[in-house]
FINU-899496 format. One line per 8 residues: number of its first residue (from 1); their letters; for each residue x, y, z of N, C-alpha, C. Coordinates in Angstrom, 2 decimals. Layout:
NUM	A	X Y Z X Y Z X Y Z; ...
END
This chain:
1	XXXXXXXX	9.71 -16.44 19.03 8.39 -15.95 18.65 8.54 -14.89 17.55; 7.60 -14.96 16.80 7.28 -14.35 15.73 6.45 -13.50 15.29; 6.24 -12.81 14.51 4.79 -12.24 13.71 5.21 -12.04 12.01; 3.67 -11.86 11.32 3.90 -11.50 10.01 3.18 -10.05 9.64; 4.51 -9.50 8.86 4.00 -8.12 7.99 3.72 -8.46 6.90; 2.88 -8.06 6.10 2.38 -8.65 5.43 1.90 -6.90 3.75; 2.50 -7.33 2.32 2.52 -6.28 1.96 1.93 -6.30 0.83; 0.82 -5.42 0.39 0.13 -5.81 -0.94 0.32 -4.58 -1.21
9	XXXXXXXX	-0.04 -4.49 -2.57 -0.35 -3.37 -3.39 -1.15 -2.83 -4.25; -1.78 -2.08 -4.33 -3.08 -1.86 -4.88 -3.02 -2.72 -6.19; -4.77 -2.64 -6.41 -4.88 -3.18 -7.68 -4.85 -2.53 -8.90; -5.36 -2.92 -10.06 -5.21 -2.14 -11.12 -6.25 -1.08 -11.05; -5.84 0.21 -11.46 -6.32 1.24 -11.24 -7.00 1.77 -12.69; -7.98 2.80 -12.95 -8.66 3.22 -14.25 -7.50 4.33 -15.04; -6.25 4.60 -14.76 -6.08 5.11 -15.70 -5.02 3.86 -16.48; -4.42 2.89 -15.81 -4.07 1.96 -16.57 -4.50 1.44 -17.42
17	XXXXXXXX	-5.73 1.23 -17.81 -6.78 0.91 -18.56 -7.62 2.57 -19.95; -7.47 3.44 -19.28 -8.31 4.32 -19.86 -7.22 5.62 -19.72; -6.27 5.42 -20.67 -4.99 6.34 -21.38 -5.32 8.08 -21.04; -6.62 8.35 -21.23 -7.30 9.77 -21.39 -7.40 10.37 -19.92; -7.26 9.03 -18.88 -8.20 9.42 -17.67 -7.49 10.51 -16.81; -6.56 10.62 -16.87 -5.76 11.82 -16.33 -6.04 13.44 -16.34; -5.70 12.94 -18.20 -5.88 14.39 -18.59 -7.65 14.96 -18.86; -8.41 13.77 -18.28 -9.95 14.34 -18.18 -10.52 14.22 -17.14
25	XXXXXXXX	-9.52 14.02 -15.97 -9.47 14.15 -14.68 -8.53 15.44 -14.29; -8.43 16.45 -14.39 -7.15 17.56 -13.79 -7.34 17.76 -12.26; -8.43 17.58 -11.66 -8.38 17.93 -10.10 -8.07 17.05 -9.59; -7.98 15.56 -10.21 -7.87 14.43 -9.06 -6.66 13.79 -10.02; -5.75 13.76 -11.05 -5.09 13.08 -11.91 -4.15 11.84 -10.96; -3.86 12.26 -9.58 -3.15 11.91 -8.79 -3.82 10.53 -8.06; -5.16 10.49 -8.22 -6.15 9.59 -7.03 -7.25 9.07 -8.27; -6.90 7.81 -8.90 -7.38 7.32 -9.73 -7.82 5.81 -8.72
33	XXXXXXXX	-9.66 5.70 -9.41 -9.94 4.71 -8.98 -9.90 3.06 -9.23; -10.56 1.98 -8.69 -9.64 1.37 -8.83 -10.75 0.29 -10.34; -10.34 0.05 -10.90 -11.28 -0.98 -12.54 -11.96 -2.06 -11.92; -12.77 -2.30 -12.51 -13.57 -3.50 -12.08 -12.29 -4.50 -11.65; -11.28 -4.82 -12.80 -10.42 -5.74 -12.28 -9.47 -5.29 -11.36; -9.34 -4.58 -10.95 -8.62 -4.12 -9.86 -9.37 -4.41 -8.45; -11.19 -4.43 -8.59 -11.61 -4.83 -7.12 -11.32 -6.17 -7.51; -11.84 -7.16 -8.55 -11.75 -7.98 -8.12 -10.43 -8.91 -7.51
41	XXXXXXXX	-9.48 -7.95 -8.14 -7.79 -8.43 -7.68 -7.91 -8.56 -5.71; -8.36 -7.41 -5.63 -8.46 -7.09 -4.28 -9.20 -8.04 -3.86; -10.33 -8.58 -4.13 -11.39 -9.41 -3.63 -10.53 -10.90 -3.38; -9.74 -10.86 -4.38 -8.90 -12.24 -4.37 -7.37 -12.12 -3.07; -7.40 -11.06 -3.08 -6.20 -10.80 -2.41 -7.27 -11.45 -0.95; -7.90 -10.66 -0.60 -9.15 -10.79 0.59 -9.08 -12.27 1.00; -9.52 -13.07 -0.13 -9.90 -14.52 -0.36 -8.16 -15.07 0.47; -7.64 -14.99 0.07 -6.32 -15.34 0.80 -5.88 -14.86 2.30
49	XXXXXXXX	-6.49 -13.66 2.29 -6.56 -13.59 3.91 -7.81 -13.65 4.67; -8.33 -14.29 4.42 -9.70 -14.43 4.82 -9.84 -15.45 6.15; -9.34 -16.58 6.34 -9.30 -16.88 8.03 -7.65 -17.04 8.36; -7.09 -15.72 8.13 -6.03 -15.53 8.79 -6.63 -14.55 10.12; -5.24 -14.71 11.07 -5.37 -13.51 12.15 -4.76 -12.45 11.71; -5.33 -11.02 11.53 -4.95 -9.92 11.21 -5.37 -8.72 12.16; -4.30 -8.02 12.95 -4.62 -7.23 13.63 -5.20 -6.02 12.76; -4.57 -5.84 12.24 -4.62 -4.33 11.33 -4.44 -4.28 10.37
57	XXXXXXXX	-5.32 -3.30 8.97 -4.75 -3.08 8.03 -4.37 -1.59 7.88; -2.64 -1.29 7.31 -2.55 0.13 7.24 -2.22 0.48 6.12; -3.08 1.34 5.62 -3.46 1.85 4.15 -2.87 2.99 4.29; -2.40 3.87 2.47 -2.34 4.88 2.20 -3.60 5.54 2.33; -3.54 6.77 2.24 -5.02 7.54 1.77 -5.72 7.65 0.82; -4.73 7.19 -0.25 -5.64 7.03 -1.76 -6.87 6.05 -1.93; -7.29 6.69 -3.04 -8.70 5.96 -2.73 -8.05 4.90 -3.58; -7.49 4.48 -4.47 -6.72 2.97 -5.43 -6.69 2.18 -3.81
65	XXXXXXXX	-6.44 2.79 -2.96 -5.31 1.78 -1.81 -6.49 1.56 -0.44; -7.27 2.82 -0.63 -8.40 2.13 0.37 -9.56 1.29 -0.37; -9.88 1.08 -1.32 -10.50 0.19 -2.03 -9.87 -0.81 -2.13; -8.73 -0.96 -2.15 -8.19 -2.31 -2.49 -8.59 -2.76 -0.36; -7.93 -1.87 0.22 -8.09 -2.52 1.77 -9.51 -2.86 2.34; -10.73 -2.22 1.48 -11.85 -2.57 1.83 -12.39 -3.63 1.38; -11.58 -4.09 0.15 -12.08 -5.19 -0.32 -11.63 -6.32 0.53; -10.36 -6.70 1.01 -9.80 -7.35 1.68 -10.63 -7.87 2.61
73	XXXXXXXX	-11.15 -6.41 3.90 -11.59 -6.86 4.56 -12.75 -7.26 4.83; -13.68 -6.93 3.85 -14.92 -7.51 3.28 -15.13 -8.97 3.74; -13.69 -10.13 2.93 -13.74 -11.17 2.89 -13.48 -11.52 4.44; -12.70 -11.00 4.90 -12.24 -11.18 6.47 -13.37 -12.16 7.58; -13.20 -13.13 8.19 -13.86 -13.75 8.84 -13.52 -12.99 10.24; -12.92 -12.76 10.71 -12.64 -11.95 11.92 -11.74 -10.28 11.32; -12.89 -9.51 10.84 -12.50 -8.40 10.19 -11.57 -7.50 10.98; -10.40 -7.18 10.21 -9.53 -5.95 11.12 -9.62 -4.60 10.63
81	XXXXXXXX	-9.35 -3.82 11.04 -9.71 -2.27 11.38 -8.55 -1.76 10.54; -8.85 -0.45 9.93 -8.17 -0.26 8.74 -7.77 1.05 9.18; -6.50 1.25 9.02 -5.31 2.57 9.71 -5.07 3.48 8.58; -5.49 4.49 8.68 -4.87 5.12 7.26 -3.46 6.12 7.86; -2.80 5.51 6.51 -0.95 6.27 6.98 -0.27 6.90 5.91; -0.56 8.40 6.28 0.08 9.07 5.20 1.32 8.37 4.75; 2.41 8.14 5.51 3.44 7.41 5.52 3.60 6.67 4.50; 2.99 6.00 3.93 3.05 4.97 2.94 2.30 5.53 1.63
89	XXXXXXXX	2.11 6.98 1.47 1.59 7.27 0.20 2.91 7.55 -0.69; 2.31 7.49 -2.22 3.38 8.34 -3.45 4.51 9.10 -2.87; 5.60 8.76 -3.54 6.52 10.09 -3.31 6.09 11.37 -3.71; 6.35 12.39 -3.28 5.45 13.81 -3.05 5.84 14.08 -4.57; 6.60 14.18 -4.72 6.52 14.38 -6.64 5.60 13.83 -7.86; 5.01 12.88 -7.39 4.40 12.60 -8.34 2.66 12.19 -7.56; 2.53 13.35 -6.91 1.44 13.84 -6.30 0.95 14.97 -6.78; -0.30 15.57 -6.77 -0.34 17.04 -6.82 -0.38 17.81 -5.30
97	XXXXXXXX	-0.95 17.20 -4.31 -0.68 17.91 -2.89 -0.71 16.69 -1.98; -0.17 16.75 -1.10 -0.40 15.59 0.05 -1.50 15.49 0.97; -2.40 14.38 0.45 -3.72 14.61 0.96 -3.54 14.61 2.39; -4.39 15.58 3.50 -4.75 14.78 4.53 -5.38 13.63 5.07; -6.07 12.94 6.19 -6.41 12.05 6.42 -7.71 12.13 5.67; -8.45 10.76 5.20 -9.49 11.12 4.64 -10.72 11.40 5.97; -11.90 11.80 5.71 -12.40 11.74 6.92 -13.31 10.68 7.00; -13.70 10.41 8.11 -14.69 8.95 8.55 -15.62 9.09 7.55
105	XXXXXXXX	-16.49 10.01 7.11 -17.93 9.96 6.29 -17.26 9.21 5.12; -15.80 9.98 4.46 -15.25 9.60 2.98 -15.06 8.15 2.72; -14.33 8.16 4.33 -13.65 6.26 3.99 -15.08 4.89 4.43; -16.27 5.85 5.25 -17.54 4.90 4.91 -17.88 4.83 3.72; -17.95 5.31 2.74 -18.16 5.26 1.25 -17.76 4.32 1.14; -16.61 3.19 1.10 -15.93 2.40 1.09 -15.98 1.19 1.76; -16.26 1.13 3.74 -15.88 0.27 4.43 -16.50 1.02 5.75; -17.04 0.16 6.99 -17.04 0.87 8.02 -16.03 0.39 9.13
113	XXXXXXXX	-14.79 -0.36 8.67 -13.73 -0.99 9.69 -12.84 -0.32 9.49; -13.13 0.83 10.25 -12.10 2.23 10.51 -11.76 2.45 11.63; -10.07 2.28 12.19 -9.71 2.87 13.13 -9.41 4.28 13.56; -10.63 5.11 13.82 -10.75 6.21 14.23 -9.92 6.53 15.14; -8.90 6.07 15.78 -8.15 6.45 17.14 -7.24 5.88 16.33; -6.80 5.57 15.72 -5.40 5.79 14.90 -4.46 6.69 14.79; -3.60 6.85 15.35 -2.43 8.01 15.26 -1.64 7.44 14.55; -1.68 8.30 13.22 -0.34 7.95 11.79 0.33 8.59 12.60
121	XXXXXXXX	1.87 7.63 11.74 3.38 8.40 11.57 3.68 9.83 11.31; 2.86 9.85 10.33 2.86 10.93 9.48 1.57 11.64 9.43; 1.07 12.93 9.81 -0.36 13.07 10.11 0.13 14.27 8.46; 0.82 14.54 7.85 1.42 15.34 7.03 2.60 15.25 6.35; 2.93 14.54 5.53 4.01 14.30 4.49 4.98 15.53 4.41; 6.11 15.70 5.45 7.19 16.53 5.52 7.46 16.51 3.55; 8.48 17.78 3.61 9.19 17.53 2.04 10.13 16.65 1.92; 10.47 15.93 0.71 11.38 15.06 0.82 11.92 15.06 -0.90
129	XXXXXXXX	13.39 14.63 -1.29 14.07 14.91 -2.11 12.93 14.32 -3.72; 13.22 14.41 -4.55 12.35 14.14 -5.77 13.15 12.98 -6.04; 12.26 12.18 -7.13 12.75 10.91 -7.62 12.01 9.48 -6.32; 12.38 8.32 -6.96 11.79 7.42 -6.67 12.08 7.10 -5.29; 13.43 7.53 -5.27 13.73 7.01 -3.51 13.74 8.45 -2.51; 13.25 9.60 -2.99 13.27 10.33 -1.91 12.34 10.06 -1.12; 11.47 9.12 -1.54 10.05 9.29 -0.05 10.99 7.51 0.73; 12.19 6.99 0.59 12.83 6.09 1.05 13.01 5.70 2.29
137	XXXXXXXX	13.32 7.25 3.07 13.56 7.95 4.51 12.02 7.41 5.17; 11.26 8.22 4.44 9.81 8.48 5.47 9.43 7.00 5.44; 9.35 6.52 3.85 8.50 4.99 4.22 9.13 4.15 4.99; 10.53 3.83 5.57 11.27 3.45 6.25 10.86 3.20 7.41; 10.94 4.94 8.08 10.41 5.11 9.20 8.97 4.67 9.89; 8.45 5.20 8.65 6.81 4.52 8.73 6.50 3.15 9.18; 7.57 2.39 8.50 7.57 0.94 8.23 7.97 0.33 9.58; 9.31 0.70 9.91 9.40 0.64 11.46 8.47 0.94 12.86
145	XXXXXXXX	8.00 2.06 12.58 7.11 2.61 14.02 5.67 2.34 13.78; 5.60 1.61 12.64 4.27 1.18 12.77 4.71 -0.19 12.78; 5.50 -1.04 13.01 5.89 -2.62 13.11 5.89 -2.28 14.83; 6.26 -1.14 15.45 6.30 -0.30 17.31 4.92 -0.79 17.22; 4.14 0.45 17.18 2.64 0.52 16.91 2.08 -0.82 17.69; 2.69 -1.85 16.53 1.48 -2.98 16.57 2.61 -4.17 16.50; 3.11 -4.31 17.89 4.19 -5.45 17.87 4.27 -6.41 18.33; 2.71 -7.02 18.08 2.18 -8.72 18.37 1.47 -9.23 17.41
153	XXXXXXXX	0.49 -8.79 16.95 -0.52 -9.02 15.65 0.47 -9.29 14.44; -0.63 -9.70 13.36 -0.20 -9.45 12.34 -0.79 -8.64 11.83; 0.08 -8.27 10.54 -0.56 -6.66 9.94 -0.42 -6.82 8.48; -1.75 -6.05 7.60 -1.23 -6.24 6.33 -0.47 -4.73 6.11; -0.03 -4.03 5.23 0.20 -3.44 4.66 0.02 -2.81 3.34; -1.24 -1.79 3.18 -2.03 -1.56 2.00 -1.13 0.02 1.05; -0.14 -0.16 -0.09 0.17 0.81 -0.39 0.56 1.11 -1.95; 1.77 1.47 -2.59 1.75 1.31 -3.78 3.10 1.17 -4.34
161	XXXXXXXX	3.14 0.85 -5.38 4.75 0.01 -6.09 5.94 0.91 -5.69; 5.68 2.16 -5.52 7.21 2.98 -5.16 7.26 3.02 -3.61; 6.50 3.28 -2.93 6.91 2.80 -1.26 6.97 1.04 -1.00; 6.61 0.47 -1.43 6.58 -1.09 -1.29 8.53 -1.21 -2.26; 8.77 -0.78 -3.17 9.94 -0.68 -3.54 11.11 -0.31 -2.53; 10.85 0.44 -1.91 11.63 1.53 -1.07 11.89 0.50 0.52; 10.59 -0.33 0.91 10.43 -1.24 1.98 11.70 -2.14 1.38; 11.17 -2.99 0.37 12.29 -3.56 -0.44 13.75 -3.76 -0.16
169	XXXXXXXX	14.16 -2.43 -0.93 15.61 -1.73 -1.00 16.11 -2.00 0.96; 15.53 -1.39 1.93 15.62 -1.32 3.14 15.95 -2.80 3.86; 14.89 -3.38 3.30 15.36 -4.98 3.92 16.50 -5.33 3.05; 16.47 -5.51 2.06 17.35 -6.61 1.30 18.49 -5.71 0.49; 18.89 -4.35 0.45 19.89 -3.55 0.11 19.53 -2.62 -1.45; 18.63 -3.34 -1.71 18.14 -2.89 -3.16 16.73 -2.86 -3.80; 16.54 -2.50 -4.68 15.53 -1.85 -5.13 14.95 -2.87 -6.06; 13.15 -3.01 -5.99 12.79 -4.03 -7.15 11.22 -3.72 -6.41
177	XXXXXXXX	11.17 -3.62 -7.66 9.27 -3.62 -7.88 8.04 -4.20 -8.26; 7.23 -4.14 -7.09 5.88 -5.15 -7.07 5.13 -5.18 -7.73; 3.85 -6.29 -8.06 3.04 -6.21 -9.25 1.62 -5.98 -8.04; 0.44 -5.09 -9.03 -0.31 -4.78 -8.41 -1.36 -6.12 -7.64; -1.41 -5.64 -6.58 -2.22 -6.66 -5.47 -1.79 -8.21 -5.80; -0.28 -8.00 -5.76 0.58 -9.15 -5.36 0.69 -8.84 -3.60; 1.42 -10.03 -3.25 1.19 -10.41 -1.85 3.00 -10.65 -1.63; 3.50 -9.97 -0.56 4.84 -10.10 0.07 4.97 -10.29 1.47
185	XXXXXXXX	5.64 -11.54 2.14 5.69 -11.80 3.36 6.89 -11.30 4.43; 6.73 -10.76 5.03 8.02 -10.21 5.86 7.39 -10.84 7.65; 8.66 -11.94 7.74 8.53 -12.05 9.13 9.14 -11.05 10.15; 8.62 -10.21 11.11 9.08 -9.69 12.00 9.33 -10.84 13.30; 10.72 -10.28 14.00 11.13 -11.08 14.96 11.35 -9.96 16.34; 10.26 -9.55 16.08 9.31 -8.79 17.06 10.48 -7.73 17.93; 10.76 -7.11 16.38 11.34 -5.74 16.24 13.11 -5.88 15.99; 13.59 -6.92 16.54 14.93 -7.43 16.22 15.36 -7.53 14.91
193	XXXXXXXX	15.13 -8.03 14.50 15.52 -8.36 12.84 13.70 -8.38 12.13; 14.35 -8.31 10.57 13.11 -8.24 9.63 13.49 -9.49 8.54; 12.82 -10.48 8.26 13.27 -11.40 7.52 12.30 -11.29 6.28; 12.74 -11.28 4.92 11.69 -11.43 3.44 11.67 -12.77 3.25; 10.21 -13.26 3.61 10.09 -14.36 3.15 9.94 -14.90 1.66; 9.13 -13.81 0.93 8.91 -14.10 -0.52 7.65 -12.49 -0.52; 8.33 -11.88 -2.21 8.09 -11.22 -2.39 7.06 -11.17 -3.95; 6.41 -9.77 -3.93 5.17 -10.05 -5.11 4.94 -11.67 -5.56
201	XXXXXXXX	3.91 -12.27 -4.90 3.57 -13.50 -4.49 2.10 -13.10 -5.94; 1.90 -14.23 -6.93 0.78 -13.60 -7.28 0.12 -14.74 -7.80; 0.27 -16.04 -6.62 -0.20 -17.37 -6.82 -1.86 -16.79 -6.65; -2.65 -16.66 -6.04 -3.59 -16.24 -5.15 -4.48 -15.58 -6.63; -3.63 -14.80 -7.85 -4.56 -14.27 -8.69 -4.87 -15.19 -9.52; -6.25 -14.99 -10.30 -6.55 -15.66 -11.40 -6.40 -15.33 -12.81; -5.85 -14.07 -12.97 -4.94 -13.52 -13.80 -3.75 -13.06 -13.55; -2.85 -13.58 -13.49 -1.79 -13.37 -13.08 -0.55 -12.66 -14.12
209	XXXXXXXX	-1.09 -11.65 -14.79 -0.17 -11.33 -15.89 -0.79 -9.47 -15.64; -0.38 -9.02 -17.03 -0.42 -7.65 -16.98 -0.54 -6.55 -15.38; 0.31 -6.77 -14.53 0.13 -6.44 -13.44 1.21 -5.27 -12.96; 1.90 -4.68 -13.95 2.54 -4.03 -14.05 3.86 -4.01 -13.17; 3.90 -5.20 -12.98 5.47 -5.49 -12.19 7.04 -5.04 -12.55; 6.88 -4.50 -13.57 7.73 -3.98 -14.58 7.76 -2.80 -15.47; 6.64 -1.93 -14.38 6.54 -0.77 -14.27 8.06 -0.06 -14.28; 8.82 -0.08 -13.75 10.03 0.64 -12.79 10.91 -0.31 -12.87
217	XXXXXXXX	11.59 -0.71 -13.18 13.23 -1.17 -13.07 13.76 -1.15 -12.44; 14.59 0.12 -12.59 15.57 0.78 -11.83 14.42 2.02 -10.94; 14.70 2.84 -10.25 14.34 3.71 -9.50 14.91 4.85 -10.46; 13.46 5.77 -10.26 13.21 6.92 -11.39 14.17 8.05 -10.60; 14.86 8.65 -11.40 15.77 10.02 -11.00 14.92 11.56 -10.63; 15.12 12.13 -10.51 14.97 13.35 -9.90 14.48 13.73 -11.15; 12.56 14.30 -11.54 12.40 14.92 -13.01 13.56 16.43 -13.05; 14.28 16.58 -14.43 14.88 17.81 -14.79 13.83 18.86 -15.10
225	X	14.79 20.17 -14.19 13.64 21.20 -14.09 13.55 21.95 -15.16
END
C-alpha cells in the first residue's frame, strides 16, 4: 500500500513580470502577488487535480503560495482543507522577517477551506545557515512530519523553487530546480521509503515555457557580508 505526495510550486508572481515591483513595494518586497498568469497557472494546476482524492493541501504563508493553493482548490470536486506551514517558506535570507501564521480573516480573502486546527511544524522559522540550502534541515523535517501528520491521504504540497529544491536534493542526493506551478509526484510507502516518480511535470500547462525553471542551477552560496 501506498499514497501520493504530491508537489507544486507557485505560479508566476508580479515582480517577475513588473522589474520595479520590489523596489515600489519596500514593506512587502518579500510577498509578491501572484499575475493574472500565475492564477491562471494555478487554475490549471487545480484542473488536474480536480477529481483526485486529496486529503490536504499544505501551503507556505505567502500570499504567491496561498493563491496558487486557493486556486487549486476552487477546482476541487471533493475540496481539501488548506494547512499553512511555516516549514516550507523561503530560506530566511531572502526574506525580510518570518511571517507568522496568516490569520483566518487574511487567508478568507483568498479561500474559506482552512484548516484552523492545524498544528505546523514550524509555528516560527528557528535561524538557519544563509544560502540556498540552509533552510535544507527545516524543509526536510517539515517534509517528513508532515508525511507523520497525514499518513493515509494524499497531500499536495503548496511552496516555492528553493524548498521544493531542497525536498529534491533529500530524496534523490542532489539539487535541481522546479518551474513555477509545475507538478512533482512522490510516492510515499507509508513512511518507509520515499520514491520520485517524476518531477516539474508541466504537461497540464497551456503555456508551458517561461516558467523559470532555470532560475537556480546550482544552489546559491551564502550572500558576502
Amino acid at each position: 500500500m501506498s499514497r501520493t505526495i504530491w508537489l507544486v510550486r507557485h505560479g508566476q508572481r508580479v515582480d517577475n513580470v513588473d522589474k520595479k515591483w520590489k523596489a515600489n513595494n519596500p514593506t512587502k518586497w518579500d510577498d509578491p502577488e501572484l499575475t493574472i498568469r500565475g492564477k491562471q497557472q494555478s487554475h490549471e494546476v487545480g484542473k488536474h487535480f480536480a477529481n483526485m482524492n486529496i486529503e490536504r493541501i499544505i501551503c507556505s504563508p505567502y500570499t504567491r503560495c496561498v493563491e496558487t493553493a486557493a486556486e487549486i482548490v476552487a477546482m476541487m470536486e471533493n475540496k481539501a482543507k488548506i494547512c499553512l506551514e511555516p516549514g516550507f517558506m523561503e530560506p530566511l535570507y531572502q526574506v525580510m522577517d518570518p511571517p507568522s501564521l496568516m490569520t483566518v480573516a487574511k487567508l478568507k480573502e483568498y479561500t474559506t477551506q482552512v484548516d484552523e486546527d492545524y498544528k505546523p511544524v514550524f509555528e516560527k522559522v528557528p535561524a538557519e545557515p544563509k544560502g540556498d540550502l540552509g533552510c535544507g534541515e527545516r524543509v526536510t523535517k517539515t517534509f517528513k512530519e508532515v508525511a507523520k501528520k497525514f499518513p493515509n491521504g494524499n497531500i499536495i504540497i503548496v511552496s516555492h523553487g528553493t524548498p521544493i529544491a531542497n525536498i529534491h536534493a533529500f530524496l534523490m542526493g542532489h539539487w535541481k530546480y522546479v518551474g513555477q506551478c509545475t507538478i512533482s509526484k512522490i510516492t510515499d510507502m507509508y513512511g518507509q521509503s520515499f520514491r520520485l516518480d517524476y518531477y516539474s511535470n508541466k504537461k497540464h500547462l497551456s503555456q508551458p515555457f517561461d516558467l523559470h525553471e532555470d532560475e537556480v542551477i546550482v544552489p546559491r552560496a551564502a550572500p558576502e557580508k
